[in-house]
C-alpha atoms as an extended CHARMM CRD file, in Angstrom:
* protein
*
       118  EXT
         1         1  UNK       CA              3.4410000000      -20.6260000000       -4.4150000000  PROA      1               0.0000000000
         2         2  UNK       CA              0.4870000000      -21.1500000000       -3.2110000000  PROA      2               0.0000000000
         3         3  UNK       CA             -3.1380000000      -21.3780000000       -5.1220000000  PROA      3               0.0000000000
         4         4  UNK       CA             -4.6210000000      -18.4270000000       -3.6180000000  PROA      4               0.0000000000
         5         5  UNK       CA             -1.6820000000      -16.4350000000       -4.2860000000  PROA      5               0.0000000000
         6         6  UNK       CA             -1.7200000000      -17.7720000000       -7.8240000000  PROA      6               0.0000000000
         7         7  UNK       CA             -4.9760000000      -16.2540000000       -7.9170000000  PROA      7               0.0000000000
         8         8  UNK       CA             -4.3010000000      -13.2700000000       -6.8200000000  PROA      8               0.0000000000
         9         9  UNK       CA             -1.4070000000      -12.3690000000       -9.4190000000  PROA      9               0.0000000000
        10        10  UNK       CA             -3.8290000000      -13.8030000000      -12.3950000000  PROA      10              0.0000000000
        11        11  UNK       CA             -6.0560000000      -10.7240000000      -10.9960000000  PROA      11              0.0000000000
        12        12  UNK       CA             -3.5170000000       -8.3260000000      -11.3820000000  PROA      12              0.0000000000
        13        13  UNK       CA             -2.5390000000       -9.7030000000      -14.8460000000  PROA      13              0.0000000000
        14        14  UNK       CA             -6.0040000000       -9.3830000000      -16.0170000000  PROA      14              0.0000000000
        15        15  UNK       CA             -6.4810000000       -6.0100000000      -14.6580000000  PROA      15              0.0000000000
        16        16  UNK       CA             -3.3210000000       -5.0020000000      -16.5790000000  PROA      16              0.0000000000
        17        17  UNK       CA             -3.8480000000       -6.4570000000      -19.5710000000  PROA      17              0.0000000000
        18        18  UNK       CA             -7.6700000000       -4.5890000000      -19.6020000000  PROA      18              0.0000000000
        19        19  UNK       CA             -6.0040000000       -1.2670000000      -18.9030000000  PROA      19              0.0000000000
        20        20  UNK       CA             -3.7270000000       -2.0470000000      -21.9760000000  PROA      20              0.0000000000
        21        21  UNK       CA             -6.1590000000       -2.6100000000      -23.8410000000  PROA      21              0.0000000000
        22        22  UNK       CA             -8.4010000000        0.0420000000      -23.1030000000  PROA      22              0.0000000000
        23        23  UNK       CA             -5.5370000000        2.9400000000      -23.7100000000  PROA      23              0.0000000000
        24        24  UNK       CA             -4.3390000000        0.7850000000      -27.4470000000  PROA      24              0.0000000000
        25        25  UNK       CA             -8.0590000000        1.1390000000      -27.9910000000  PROA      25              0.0000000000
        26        26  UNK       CA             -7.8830000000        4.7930000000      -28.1790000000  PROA      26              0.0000000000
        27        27  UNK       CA             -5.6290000000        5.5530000000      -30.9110000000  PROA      27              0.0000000000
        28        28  UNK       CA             -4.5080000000        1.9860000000      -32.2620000000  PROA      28              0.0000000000
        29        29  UNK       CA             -6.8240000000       -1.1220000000      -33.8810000000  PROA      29              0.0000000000
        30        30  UNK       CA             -5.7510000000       -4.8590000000      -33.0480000000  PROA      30              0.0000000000
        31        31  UNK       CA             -5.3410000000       -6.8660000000      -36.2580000000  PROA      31              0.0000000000
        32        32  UNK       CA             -7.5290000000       -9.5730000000      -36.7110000000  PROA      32              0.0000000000
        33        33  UNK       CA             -6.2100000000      -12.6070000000      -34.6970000000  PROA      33              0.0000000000
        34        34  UNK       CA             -3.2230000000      -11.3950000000      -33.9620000000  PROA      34              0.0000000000
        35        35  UNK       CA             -1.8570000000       -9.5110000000      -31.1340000000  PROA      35              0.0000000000
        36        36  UNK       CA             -0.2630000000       -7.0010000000      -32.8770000000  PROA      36              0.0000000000
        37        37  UNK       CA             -1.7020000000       -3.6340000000      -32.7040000000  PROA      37              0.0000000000
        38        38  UNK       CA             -1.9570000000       -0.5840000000      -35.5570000000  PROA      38              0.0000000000
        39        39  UNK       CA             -1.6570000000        2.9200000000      -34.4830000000  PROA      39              0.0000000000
        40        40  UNK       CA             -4.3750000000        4.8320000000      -36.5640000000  PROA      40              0.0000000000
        41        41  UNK       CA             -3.3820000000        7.9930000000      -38.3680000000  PROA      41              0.0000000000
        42        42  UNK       CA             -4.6330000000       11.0770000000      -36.7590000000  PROA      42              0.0000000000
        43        43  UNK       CA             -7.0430000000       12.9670000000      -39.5850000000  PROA      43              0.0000000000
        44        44  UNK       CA             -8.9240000000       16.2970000000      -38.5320000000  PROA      44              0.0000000000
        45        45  UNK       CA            -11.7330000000       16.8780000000      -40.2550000000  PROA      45              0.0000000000
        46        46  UNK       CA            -10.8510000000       21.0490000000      -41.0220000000  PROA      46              0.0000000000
        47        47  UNK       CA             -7.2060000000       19.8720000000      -42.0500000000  PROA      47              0.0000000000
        48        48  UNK       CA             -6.2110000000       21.6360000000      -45.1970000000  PROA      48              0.0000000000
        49        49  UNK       CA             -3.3800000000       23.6760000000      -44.4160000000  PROA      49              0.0000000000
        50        50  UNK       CA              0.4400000000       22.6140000000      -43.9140000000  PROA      50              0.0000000000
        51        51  UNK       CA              0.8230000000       22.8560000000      -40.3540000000  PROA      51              0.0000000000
        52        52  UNK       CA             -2.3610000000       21.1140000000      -39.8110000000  PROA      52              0.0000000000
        53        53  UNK       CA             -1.1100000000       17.7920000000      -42.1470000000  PROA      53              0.0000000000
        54        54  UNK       CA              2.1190000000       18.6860000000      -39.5030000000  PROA      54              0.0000000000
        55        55  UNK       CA              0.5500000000       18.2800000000      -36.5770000000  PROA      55              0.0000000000
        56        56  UNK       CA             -1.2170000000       15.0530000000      -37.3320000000  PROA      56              0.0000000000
        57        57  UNK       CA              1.9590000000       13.9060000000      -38.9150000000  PROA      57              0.0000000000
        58        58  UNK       CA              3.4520000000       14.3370000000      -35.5660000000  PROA      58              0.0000000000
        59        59  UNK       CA              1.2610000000       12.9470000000      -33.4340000000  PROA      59              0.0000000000
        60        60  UNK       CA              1.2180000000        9.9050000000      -35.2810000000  PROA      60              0.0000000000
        61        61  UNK       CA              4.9220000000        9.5370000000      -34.5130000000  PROA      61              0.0000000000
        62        62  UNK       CA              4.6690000000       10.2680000000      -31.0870000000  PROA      62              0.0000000000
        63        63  UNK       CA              2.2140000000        7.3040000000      -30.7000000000  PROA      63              0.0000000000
        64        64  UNK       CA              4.2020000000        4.6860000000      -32.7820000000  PROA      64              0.0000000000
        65        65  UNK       CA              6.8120000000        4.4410000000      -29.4540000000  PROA      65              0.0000000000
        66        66  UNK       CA              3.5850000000        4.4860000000      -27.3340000000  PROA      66              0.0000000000
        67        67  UNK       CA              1.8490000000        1.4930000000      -29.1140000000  PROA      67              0.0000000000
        68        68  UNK       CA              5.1410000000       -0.6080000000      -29.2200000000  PROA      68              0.0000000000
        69        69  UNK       CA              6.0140000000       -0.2300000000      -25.3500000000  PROA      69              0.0000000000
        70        70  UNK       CA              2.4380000000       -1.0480000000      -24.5170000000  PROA      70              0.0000000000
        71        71  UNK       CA              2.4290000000       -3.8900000000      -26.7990000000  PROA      71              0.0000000000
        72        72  UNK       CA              5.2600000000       -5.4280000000      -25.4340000000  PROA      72              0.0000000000
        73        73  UNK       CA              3.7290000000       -4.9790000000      -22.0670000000  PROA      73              0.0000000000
        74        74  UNK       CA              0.4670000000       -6.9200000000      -23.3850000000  PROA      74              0.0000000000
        75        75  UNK       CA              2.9250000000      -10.1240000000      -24.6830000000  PROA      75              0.0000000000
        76        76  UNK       CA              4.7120000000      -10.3260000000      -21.7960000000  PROA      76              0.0000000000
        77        77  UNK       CA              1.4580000000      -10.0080000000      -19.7490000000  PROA      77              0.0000000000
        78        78  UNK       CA              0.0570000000      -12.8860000000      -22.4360000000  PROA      78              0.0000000000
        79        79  UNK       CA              3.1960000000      -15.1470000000      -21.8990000000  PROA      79              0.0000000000
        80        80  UNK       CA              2.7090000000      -14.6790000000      -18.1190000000  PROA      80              0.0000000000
        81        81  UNK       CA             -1.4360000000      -16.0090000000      -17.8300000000  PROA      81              0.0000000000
        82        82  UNK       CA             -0.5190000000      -18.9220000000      -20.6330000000  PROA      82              0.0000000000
        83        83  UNK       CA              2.4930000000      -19.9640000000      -18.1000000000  PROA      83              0.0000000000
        84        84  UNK       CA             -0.4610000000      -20.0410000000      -15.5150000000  PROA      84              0.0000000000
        85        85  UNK       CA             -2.7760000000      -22.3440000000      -17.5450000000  PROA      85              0.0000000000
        86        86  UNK       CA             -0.0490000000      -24.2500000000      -18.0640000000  PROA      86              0.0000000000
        87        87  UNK       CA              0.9950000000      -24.5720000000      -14.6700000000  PROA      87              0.0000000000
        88        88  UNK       CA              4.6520000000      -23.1280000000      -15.1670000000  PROA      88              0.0000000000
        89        89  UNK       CA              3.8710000000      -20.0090000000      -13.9930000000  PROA      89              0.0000000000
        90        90  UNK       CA              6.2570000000      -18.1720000000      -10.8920000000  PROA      90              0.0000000000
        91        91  UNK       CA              9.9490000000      -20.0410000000      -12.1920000000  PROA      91              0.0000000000
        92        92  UNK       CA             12.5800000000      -18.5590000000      -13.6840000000  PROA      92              0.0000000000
        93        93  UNK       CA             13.0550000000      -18.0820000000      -17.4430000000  PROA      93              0.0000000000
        94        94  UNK       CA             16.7520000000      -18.2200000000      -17.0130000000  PROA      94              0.0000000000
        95        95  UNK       CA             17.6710000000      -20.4110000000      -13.5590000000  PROA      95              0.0000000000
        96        96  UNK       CA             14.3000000000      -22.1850000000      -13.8380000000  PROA      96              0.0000000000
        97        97  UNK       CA             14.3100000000      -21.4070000000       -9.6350000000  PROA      97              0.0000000000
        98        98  UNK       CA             11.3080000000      -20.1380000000       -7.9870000000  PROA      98              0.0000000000
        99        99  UNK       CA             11.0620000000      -16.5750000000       -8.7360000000  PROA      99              0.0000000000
       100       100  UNK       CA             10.2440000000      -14.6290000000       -5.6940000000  PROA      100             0.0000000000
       101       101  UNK       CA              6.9330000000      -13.6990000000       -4.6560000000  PROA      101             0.0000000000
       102       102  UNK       CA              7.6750000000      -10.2550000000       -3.5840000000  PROA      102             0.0000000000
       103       103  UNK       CA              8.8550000000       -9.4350000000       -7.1830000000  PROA      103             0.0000000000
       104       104  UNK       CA              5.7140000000      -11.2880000000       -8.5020000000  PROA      104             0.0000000000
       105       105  UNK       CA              4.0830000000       -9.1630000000       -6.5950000000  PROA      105             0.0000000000
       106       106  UNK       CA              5.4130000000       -5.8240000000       -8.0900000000  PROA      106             0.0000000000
       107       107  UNK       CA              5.6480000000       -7.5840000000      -11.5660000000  PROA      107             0.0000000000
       108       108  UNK       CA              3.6290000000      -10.2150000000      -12.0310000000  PROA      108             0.0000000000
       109       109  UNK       CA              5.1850000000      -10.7600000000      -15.7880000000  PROA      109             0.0000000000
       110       110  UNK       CA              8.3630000000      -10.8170000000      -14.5890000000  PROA      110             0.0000000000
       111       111  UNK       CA              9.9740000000      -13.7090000000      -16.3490000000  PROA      111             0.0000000000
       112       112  UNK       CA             13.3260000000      -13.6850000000      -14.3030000000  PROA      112             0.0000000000
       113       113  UNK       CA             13.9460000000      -13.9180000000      -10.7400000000  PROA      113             0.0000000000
       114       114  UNK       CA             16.1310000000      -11.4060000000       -8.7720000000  PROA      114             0.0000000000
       115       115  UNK       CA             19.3010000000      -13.0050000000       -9.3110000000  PROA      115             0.0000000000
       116       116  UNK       CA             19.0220000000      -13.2570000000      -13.1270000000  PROA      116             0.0000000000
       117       117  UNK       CA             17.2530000000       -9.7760000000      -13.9910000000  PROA      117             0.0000000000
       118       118  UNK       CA             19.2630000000       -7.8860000000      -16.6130000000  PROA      118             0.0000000000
């Protein structure tokens, strides 16, 4: 792979990982140097009744399965640009062959190559 298309995939890595950011900024915290993320508990100011403390319970659980897919996305977006820096970026996890570029491309975390994808 060549250097200009090297840069061009660290774009769209960076790109992602600001849009990942951005939405886990809106209802989760990042820990302090870590890159694990906390989904904040919804609290209404005018909650007193039951189905109020309900509906925030709720919410809360529909973000937990929110945070964790977009966090995994943001590791494996993480692994991807340190495999750049480190020069090892574009092989196969698995068959340590070349993975291709037009599956770079469309993924550029993917950490398999066609032939070994699950």
């Amino acid at each position: 792979m060549n250097q200009e298309k090297q840069e061009e995939l660290k774009q769209k890595l960076l790109e992602s990982k600001t849009s990942i950011e951005k939405e886990l900024s809106t209802f989760a915290t990042k820990e302090e140097g870590s890159d694990d993320w906390n989904t904040s508990f919804p609290h209404e100011d005018n909650c007193d009744d039951i189905e109020c403390e309900t509906d925030e319970v709720e919410e809360y659980e529909n973000l937990l399965p929110i945070e964790h897919s977009l966090e995994l996305r943001l590791k494996d977006i993480n692994h991807a640009l340190q495999k750049l820096e480190k020069g090892e970026y574009g092989f196969c996890e698995q068959c340590h062959q070349e993975i291709e570029i037009e599956r770079l491309e469309i993924l550029p975390d993917a950490k398999t190559c066609n032939q070994c994808k699950i």
